[in-house]
C-alpha positions as CSV (number, residue, x, y, z in Angstrom):
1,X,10.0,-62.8,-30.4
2,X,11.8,-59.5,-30.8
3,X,15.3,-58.9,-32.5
4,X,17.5,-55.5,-32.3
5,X,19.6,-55.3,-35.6
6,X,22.3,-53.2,-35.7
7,X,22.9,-52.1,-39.0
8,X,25.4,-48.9,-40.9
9,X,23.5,-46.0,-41.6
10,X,24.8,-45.7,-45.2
11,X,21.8,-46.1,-47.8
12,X,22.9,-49.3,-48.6
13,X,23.5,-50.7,-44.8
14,X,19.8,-49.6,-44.4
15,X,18.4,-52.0,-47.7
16,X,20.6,-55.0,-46.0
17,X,19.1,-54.6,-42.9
18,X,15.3,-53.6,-44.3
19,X,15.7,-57.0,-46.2
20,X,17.1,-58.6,-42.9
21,X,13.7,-57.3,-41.0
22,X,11.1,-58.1,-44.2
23,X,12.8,-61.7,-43.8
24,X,12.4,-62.2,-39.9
25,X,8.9,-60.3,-40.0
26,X,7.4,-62.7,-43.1
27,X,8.4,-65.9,-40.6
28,X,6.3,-64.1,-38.0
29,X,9.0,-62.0,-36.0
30,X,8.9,-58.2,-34.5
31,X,11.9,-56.3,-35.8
32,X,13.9,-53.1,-34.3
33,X,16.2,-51.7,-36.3
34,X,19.3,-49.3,-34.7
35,X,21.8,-47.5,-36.5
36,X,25.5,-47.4,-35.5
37,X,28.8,-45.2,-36.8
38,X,31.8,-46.6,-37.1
39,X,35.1,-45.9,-37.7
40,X,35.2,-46.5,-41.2
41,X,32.2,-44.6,-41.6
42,X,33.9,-41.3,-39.8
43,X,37.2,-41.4,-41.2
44,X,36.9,-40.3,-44.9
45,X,39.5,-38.7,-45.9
46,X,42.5,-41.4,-45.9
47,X,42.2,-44.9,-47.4
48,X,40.5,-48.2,-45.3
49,X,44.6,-49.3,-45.4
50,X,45.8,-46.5,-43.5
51,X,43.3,-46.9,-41.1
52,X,43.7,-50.2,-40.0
53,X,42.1,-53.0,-42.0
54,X,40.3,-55.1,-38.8
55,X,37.3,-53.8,-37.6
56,X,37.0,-51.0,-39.5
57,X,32.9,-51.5,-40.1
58,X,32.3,-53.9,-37.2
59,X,34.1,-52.4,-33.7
60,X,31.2,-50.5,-32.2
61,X,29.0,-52.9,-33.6
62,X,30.1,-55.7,-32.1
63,X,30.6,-53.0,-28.7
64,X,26.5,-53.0,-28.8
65,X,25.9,-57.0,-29.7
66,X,28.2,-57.8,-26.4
67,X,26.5,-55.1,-24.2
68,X,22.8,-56.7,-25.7
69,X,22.1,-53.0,-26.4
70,X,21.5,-55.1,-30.2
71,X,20.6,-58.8,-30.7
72,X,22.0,-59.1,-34.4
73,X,24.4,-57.2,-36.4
74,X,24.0,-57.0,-40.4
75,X,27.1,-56.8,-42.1
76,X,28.1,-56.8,-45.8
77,X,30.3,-60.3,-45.7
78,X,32.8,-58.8,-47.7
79,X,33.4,-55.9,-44.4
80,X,34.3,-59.2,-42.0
81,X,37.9,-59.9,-40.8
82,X,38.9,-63.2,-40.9
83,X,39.3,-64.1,-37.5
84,X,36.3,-62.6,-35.3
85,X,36.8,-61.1,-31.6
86,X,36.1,-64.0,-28.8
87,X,32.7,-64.2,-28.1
88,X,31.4,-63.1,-31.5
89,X,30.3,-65.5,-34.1
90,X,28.6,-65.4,-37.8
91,X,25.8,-67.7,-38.3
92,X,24.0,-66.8,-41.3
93,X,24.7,-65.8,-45.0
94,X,22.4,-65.0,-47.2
95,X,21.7,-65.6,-50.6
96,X,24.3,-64.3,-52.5
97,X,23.8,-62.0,-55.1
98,X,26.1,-61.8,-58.3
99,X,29.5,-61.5,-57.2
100,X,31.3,-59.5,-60.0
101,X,32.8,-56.1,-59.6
102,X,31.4,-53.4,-62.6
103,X,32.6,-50.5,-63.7
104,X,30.0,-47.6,-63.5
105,X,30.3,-44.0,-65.0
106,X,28.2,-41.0,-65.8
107,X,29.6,-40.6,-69.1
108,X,28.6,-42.2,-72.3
109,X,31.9,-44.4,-73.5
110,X,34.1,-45.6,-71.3
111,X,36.3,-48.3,-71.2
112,X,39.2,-50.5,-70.0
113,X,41.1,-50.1,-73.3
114,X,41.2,-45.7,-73.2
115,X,44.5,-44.9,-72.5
116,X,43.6,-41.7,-70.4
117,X,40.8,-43.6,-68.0
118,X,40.8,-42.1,-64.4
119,X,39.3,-44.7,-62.2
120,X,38.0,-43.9,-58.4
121,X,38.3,-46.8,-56.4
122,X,40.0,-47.7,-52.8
123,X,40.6,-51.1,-53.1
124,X,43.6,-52.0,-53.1
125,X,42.5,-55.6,-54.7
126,X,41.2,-53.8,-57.2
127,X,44.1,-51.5,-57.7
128,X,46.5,-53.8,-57.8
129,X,44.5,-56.2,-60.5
130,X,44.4,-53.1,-62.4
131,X,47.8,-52.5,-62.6
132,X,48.1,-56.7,-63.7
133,X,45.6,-56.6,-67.0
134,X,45.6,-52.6,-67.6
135,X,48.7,-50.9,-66.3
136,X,47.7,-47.6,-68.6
137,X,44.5,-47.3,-66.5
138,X,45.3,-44.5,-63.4
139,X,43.7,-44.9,-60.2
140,X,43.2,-42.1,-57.5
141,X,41.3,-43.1,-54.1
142,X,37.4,-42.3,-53.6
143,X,35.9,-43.4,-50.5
144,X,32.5,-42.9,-49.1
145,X,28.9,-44.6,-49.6
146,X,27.6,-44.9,-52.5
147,X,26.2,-41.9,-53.1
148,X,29.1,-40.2,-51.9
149,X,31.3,-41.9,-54.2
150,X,28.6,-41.4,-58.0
151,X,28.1,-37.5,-56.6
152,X,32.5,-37.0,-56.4
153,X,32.6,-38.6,-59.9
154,X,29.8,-36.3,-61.4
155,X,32.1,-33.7,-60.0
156,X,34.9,-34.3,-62.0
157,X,37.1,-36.4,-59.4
158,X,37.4,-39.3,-61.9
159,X,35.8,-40.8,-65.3
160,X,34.5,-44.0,-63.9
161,X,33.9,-45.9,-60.4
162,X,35.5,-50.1,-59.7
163,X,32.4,-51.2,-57.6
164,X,30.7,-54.6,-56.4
165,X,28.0,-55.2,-58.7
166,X,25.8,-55.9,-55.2
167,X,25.7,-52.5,-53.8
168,X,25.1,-50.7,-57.1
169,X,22.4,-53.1,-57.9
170,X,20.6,-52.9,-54.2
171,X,20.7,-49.0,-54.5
172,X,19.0,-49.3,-58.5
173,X,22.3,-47.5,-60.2
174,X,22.0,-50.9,-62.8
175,X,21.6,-47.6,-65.5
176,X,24.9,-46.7,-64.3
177,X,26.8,-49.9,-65.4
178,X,29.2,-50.0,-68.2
179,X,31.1,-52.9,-67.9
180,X,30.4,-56.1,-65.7
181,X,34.5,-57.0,-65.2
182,X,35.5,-60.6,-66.1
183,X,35.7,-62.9,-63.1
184,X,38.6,-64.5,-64.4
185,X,40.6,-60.9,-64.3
186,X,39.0,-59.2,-61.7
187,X,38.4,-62.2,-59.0
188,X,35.9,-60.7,-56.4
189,X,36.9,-60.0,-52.4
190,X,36.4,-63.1,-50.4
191,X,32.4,-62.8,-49.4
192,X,31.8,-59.9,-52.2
193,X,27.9,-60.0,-52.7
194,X,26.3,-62.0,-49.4
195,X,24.7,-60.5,-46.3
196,X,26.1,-61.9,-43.3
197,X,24.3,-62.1,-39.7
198,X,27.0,-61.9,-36.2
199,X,25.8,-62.5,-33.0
200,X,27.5,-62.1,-29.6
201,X,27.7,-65.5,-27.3
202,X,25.5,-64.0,-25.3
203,X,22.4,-64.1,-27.3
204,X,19.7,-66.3,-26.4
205,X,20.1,-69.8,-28.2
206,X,16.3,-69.6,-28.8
207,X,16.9,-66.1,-31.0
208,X,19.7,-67.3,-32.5
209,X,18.5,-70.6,-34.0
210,X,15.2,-68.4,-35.2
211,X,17.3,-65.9,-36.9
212,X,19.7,-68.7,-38.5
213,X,16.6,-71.2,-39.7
214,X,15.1,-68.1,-41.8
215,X,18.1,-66.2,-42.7
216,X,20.4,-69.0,-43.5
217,X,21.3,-69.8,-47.5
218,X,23.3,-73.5,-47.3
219,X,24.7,-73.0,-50.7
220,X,26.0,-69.4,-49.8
221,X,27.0,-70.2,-46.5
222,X,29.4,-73.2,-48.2
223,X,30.9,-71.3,-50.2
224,X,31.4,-68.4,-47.6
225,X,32.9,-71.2,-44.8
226,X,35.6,-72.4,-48.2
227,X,36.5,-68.7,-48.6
228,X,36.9,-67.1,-44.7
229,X,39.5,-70.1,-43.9
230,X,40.9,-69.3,-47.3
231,X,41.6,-65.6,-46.2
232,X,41.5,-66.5,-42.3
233,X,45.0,-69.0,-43.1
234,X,46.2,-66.0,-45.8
235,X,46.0,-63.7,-42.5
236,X,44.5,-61.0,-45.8
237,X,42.1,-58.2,-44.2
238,X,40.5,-55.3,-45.7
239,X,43.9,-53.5,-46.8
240,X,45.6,-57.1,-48.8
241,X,44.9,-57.5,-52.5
242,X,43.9,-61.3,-51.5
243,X,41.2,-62.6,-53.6
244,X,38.7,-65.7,-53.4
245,X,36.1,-67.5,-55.2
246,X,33.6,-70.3,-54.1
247,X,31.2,-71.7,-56.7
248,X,29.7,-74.9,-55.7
249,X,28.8,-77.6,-59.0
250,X,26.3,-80.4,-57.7
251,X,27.7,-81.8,-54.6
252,X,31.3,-80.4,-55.5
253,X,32.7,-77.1,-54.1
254,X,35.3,-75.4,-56.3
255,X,37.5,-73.0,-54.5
256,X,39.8,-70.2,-56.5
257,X,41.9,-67.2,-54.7
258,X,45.8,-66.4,-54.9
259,X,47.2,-63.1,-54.2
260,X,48.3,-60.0,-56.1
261,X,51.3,-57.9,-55.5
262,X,50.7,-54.1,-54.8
263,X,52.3,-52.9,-58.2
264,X,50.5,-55.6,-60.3
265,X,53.5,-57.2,-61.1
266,X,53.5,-60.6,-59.7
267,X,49.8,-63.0,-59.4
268,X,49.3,-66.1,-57.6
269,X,46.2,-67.8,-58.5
270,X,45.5,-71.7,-57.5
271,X,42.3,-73.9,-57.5
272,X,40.6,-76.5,-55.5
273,X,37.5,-78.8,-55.7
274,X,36.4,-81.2,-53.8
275,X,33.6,-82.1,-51.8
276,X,31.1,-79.7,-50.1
277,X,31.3,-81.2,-46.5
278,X,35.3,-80.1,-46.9
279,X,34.6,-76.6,-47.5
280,X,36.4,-75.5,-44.5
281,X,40.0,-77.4,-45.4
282,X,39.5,-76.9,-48.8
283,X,39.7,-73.1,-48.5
284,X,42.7,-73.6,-46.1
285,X,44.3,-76.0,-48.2
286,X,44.4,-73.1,-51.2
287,X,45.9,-70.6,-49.4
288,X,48.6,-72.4,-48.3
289,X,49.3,-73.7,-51.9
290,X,49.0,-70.0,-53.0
291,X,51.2,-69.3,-49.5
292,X,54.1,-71.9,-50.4
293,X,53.9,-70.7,-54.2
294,X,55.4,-67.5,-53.6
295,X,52.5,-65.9,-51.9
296,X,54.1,-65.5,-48.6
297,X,57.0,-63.5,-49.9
298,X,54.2,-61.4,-51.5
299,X,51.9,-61.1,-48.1
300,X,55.6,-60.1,-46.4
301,X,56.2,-57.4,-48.7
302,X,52.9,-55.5,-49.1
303,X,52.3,-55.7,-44.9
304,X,56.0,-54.6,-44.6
305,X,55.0,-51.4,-47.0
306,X,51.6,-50.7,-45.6
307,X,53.2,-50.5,-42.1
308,X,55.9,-48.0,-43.6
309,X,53.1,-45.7,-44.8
């Protein structure tokens, strides 16, 4: 059996989708592996928000999974809207790596606490938590891959980069890491650190219960199901500082996300557990507590003002 995966070509697309093919090939598979640009990968000069938050990282992808030009696409979960085109369908995630977000810098002491940090990131999650637990810290917007991103800072364009501990780690910038942020400040994007396998309906069932039985993680893929209908009934994307946490304890699923207004000022943040089997309505059960809690009036307003920019 052969799969096609459609992958980024960013450095750190290619490790997800080298670790994807070392996966399928150990279970006895043949592997092809095809690069595809995407929007968010051309555009790099205005932020993810101003682009359009759905489908930034996935449109021509999924173009090539529906055409069969690709059997499966490897995606960063984190890069996946909430509600998938028709057709198209996520059925694996993969052991999740640490989920925190770190700061990194080339220089020798940095810090949360200096009052003249400059901070590249272009998240507005992160911006906005920021702005929460650190209002001195200033901001300014650096996009790119990886690489692109460490080389603008060594250039001066800021003292330090906001970054998922994942990526840094995959790409061996661990040197690089100065603080790993507190999860209870800095809650991570709803997926932030799992590998996550779409398909297109039209895939063979035969390839796609292969690809599921060896790339599948249950625990992960719990928590991942708790936290895209948390963001799915939040209607949050890419460009919304919505933030979500599933950490599962025995046979128990806790669930914690809320919402952050654009300026920092107002925070939302509720929590669920229950059992794993309710993953699904547990994660939609917290968003509309964090919804009914203020959170819609907060949702209203930043859409309102992204639309306006």
């Amino acid at each position: 059996m052969n799969i096609r995966i459609g992958t980024r070509g960013s450095q750190l697309a290619l490790w997800q989708a080298y670790h994807v093919r070392d996966m399928l090939e150990a279970a006895g598979l043949t592997t092809e592996i095809i690069t595809i640009e995407t929007k968010g990968d051309k555009v790099l000069d205005v932020s993810i928000a101003k682009i359009g938050s759905k489908g930034v990282f996935t449109e021509e992808i999924e173009e090539q999974l529906a055409n069969g030009h690709i059997d499966i696409a490897v995606h960063s979960a984190k890069d996946m809207q909430s509600s998938l085109p028709d057709g198209f369908e996520l059925i694996a995630f993969m052991e999740r790596e640490e989920v925190n977000d770190v700061m990194i810098s080339h220089k020798e002491n940095v810090s949360l606490s200096d009052p003249d940090l400059l901070l590249g990131t272009s998240s507005t999650r992160r911006v906005a938590t920021l702005r929460h637990f650190y209002p001195h810290v200033k901001t300014v917007p650096v996009r790119g891959n990886l690489q692109t991103r460490i080389r603008k800072m060594e250039e001066g364009a800021c003292d330090a980069l906001l970054l998922a501990y994942a990526g840094v780690h995959r790409m061996g910038y661990d040197d690089k890491i100065k603080t790993k942020l507190n999860l209870n400040e800095f809650i991570p994007a709803v997926g932030q650190g799992s590998v996550t396998i779409e398909v297109h309906e039209t895939l063979s069932s035969e390839k796609r219960d292969r690809v599921k039985e060896i790339l599948n993680h249950d625990d992960t893929a719990s928590c991942l199901i708790a936290e895209r209908a948390y963001l799915k009934t939040m209607d949050g994307g890419c460009s919304i500082p919505v933030f979500g946490l599933a950490q599962l304890t025995g046979e128990e699923i806790e669930i914690k996300g809320g919402i952050i207004s654009l300026d920092g000022g107002q925070r939302i943040l509720k929590e669920k557990r229950g059992p794993v089997t309710n993953a699904e309505k547990l994660g939609e059960q917290l968003a509309n507590e964090v919804l009914s809690s203020g959170g819609k009036e907060i949702l209203e307003e930043i859409k309102e003002k992204l639309n306006d920019e």
